[in-house]
C-alpha positions, -999 to +999 in steps of 0.1 A: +417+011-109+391-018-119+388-039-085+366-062-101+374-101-097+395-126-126+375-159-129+397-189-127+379-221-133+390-261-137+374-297-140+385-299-097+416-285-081+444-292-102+443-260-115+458-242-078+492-238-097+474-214-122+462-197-094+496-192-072+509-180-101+483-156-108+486-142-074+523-144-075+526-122-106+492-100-100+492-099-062+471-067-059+439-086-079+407-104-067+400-140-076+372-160-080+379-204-083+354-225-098+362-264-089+338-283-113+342-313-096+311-328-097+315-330-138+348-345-134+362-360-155+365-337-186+385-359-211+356-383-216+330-362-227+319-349-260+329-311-272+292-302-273+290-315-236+322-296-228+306-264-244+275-263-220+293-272-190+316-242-195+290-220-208+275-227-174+302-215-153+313-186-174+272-174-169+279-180-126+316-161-131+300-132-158+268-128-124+298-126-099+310-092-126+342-108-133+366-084-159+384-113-172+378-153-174+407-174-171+406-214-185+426-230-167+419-266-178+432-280-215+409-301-224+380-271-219+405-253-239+407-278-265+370-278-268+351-242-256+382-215-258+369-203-293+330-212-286+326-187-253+354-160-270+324-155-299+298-155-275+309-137-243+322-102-244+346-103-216+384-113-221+386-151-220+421-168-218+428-201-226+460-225-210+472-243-242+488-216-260+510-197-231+518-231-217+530-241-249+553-211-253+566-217-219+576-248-226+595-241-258+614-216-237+623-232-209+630-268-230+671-272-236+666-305-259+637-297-277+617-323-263+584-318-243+561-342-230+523-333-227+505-349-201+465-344-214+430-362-209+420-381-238+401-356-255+428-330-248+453-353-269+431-367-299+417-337-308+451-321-314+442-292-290+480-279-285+487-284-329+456-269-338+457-239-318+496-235-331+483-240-367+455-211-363+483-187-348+505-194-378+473-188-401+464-155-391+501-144-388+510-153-424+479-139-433+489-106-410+522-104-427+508-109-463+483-078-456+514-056-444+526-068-477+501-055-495+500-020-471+542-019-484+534-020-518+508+007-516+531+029-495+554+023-521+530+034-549+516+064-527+554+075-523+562+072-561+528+087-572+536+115-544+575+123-558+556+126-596+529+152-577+559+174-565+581+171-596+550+184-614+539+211-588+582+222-591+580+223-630+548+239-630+558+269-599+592+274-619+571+288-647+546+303-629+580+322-613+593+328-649+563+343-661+561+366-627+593+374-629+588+386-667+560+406-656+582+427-631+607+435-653+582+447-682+562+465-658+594+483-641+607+491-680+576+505-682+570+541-665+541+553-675+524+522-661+544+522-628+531+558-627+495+554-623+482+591-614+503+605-647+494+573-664+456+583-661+462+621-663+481+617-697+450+608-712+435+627-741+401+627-732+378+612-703+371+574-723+407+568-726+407+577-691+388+556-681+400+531-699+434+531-687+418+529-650+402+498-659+436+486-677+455+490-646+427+474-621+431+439-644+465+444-644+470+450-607+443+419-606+464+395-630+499+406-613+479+393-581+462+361-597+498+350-602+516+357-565+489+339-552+492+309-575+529+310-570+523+308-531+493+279-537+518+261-560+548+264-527+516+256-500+509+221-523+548+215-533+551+215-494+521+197-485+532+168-508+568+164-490+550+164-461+525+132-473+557+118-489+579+121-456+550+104-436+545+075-464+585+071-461+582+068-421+550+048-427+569+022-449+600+020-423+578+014-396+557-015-415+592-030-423+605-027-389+572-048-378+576-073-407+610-083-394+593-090-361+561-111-377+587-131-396+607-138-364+571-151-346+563-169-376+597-188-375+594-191-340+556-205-339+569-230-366+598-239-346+570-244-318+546-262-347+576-289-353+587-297-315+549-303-308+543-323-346+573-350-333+557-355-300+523-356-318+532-378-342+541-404-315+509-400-300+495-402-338+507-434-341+490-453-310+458-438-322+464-449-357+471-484-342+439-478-321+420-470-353+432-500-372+420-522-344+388-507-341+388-511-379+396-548-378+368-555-350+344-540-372+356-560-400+349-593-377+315-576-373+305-571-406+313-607-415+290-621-386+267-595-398+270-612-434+265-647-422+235-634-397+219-621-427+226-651-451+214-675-429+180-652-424+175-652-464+183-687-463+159-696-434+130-672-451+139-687-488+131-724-469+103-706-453+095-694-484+097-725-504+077-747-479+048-720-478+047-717-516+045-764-521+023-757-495+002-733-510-001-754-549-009-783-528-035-766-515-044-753-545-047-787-562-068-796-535-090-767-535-089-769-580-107-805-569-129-792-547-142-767-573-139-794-601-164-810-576-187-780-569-192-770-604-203-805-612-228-808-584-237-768-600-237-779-633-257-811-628-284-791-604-286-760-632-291-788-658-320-800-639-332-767-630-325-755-673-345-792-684-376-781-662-372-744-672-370-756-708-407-782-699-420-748-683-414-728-711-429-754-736-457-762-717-463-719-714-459-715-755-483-748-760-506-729-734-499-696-749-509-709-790-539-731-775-557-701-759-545-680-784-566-707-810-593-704-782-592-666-786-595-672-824-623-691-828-640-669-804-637-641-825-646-660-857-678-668-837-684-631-825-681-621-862-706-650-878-729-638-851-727-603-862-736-612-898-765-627-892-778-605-874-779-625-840-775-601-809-776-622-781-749-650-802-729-619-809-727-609-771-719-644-755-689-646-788-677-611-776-674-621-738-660-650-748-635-633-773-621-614-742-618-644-714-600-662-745-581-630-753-574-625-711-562-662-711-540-659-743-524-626-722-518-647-689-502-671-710-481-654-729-471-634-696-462-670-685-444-680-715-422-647-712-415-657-675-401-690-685-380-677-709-362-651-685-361-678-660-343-703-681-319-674-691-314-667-651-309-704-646-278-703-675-262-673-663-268-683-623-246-719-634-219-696-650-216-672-621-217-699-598-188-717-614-170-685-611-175-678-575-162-716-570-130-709-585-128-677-567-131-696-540-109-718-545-082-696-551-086-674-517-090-701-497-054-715-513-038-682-507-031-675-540-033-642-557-028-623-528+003-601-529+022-587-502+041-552-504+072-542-487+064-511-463+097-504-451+111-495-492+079-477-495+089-453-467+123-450-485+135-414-475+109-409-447+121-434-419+126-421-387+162-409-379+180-433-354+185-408-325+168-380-311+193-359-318+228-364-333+254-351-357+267-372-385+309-370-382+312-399-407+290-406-443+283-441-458+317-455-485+351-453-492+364-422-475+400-410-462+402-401-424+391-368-417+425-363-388+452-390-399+468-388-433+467-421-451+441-439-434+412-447-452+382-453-436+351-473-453+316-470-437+291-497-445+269-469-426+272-439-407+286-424-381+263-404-356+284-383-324+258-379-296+256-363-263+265-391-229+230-414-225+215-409-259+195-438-268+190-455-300+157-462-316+143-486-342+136-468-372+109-489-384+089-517-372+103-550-373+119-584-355+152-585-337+170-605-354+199-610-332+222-591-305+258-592-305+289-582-282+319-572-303+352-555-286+334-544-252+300-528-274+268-544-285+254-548-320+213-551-324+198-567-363+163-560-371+147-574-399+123-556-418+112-583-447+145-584-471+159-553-451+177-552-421+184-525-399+220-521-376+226-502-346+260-505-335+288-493-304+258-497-278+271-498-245+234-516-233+207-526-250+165-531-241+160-557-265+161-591-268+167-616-298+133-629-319+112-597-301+088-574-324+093-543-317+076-506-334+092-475-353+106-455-319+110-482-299+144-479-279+172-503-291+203-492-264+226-467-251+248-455-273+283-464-263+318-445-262+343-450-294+375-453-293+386-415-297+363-406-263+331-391-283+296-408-279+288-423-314+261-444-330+269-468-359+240-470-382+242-491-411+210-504-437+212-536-453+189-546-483+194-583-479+231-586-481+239-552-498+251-522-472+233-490-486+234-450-477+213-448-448+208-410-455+186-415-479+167-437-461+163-413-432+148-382-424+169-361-395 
């Protein structure tokens, strides 16, 4: 006997009942409770919250070498049952199905009300798990189907076997039969020792030896395929007897799947009428929760209008501003380049004296340098050493001179060059000027579409249940959703963060939750269903910075509402952001 203890465990203490009864039908067991209390309550928290909280106590129940684990809460049910059955080894029994069955059987009207948390209810627990019973039993009875038909096939293909095997051994008997007869009729055979003895010499002897070993042989060859043919005739019966039982067994159980499947859909239709009247207050809930966000997109709109408009005035004003003071500055310049101008002119009209006054230099001791040399050679011809010496030295002062003033000359033309390209540069510098100091030519880029597909995602960590558009309702038939954003489920005190640097535009309250805007030039970023927020209106804030607490929605799971707006055009935030 396994004395080891069951694990019961429950959000508090409601769960005693499950307990009494436990001990009331299984008196002889050990039993280990597990209160969670201090999480309490259950139907306001998020599956993924759920999940750890019951992963925790199964670990404290598995320590305490518990043989079995019973759930004895719905809403855990609802949201762990099939999470710890993958990942635990031990037996793990859940309250939603047995109570549901109970409840068809003891109900007289067909009516059951289901008292349930708020998670327990929404996410369909009691439907769902009916639906997955259904499932796999239609699925169970189509595979016994299938094992029917190929007992059927094995029991035909076995009846061909033996009808084969019998025509083949009825021939085989035939042929034996033949065999006996000839051999009887035949004496000399049947008598072996006079058979052999008869012989005329030793060959035939030994010939007829060797006839009657491979005919003793042959006689043999067939008994024993006779008696393999009866051993395989028999055999085959046998397979096709225990195909037959095979196939009246599967039948018997097929009659008792198709009486749980119509019992289970009997069950899925009592628990669909008290579902859909449930379905229809959270329907209504939707549709208001649709409506408020309606109201909030059109304060959104006007929000954003009125920021274009205020940065289009903001705009306008800057760029009057900006050609004024461009005009002014255009003056200004007008003014410098004439004070340039006129100072270059002067500075060109004494370049231009300089230069003249070089060259005039420049041919006069050139002359000089001439008549020096005419000298030197008049001296040489007649025959005057001492004329010739005094021309020669003064050949080379004249020709020094004519250097230095030629030197000169060359100086004063690069110098009036300078001067011209110094007044043109100068004018340009002016206008450059001008231009900075009027703010215009400068351009400014938008960072926040440049880090399109790279902008931080809104939460730490968070699982998109909804994408941006037109979309139908994942749960209710015929309600369509549209998401100017997305939807982001989160764990309880998850905070939102800005996603890019920018200003708060504005902070609203909307239906018991607060709505943050940030601008980001022409962009604007949306963080919605905040129960608090850490920001106020006109603040700059950074990428990261935290906006709020994300808030509950109306169907009891923490989400975030994340919506991008490129001036007043909603667009897919996913491929804005980087998770």
């Amino acid at each position: 006997m396994d004395n080891r203890p069951i694990g019961i465990f429950d959000s508090g203490v409601g769960a005693f009942s499950v307990l009494n009864k436990l001990v009331e039908v299984m008196p002889n067991e050990n039993y280990i409770y597990f209160g969670d209390s201090g999480h309490n309550p259950y139907g306001q928290k998020t599956a993924e919250e759920l999940q750890k909280l019951c992963s925790c106590i199964v670990d404290f129940l598995t320590r305490k070498e518990v043989k079995a684990i019973v759930i004895a809460c719905n809403t855990a049910t609802v949201a762990a049952l099939d999470y710890l059955q993958e990942r635990y080894y031990l037996p793990i029994i859940g309250v939603i199905n047995p109570g549901a069955k109970e409840a068809l059987r003891l109900t007289k009207n067909n009516k059951i009300g289901v008292c349930s948390t708020v998670f327990t209810a929404k996410t369909h627990g009691y439907l769902n798990d009916i639906n997955k019973k259904i499932a796999l039993r239609e699925k169970v009875y189509g595979n016994t189907q299938k094992e029917k038909r190929f007992i059927e096939d094995d029991i035909y293909l076995r009846q061909l076997e033996i009808n084969k095997y019998n025509r083949e051994l009825k021939v085989l008997r035939k042929n034996y039969a033949e065999i006996l007869v000839k051999a009887y009729k035949n004496k000399g055979v049947q008598n072996k020792v006079t058979f052999i003895l008869s012989s005329q010499d030793l060959g035939q002897a030994l010939r007829r030896v060797q006839y009657l070993k491979q005919y003793g042989e042959y006689q043999d060859k067939k008994a024993a395929e006779i008696s393999d043919k009866a051993k395989k005739i028999k055999s085959t019966i046998a397979l096709r007897e225990k195909s037959k039982k095979d196939k009246e067994n599967l039948l018997l159980k097929q009659a008792k799947d198709l009486e749980v499947i119509a019992q289970e859909r009997k069950e899925k239709e009592i628990l669909l009428e008290d579902f859909r009247k449930n379905e229809a207050k959270l329907v209504a809930e939707l549709k208001q929760k649709q409506a408020e966000s309606k109201r909030l997109e059109g304060e959104i709109r006007k929000i954003i209008a009125e920021e274009i408009r205020i940065a289009k005035a903001k705009e306008e004003a800057e760029r009057k501003a900006r050609e004024e003071k461009l005009r002014l500055a255009r003056i200004e310049a007008e003014k410098e380049k004439a004070r340039i101008e006129e100072a270059n002119r002067r500075a060109r009209e004494e370049a231009e004296r300089a230069k003249r006054k070089a060259e005039e230099e420049e041919r006069r001791l050139a002359e000089i340098a001439r008549k020096k040399a005419e000298e030197e050679r008049k001296a040489i011809e007649a025959n005057n050493e001492a004329k010739r010496i005094a021309a020669e030295k003064a050949k080379m002062e004249a020709a020094e001179k004519a250097k230095i003033a030629a030197s000169k000359a060359e100086a004063a033309r690069v110098n009036a060059e300078a001067v011209a390209k110094k007044t043109e540069s100068e004018k340009k510098a002016v206008d450059e000027r001008a231009m900075a100091s009027a703010g215009a030519g400068s351009s400014s880029s938008n960072s926040f579409a440049e880090n399109r597909g790279r902008l931080s995602f809104p939460v730490q960590r968070g699982r998109v249940t909804q994408r941006f558009g037109r979309q139908p309702h994942p749960v209710y038939k015929g309600v369509v959703i549209e998401n100017n954003g997305i939807k982001i489920a989160v764990d309880a005190g998850t905070k939102a963060r800005s996603v890019f640097a920018g200003v708060v535009v504005n902070v609203l309250a909307s239906g018991g939750s607060k709505t943050v805007m940030v601008k980001h030039g022409n962009y604007f970023t949306i963080y919605s269903n905040l129960s608090s927020t850490y920001v106020s209106k006109n603040q700059t804030i950074s990428a990261g910075t935290n906006i709020g607490e994300v808030g509950l929605d109306f169907d009891g799971t923490y989400t975030l509402d994340f919506q991008i707006w490129n001036q007043t055009n909603p667009v897919d935030p996913l491929s804005w952001v980087t998770s």
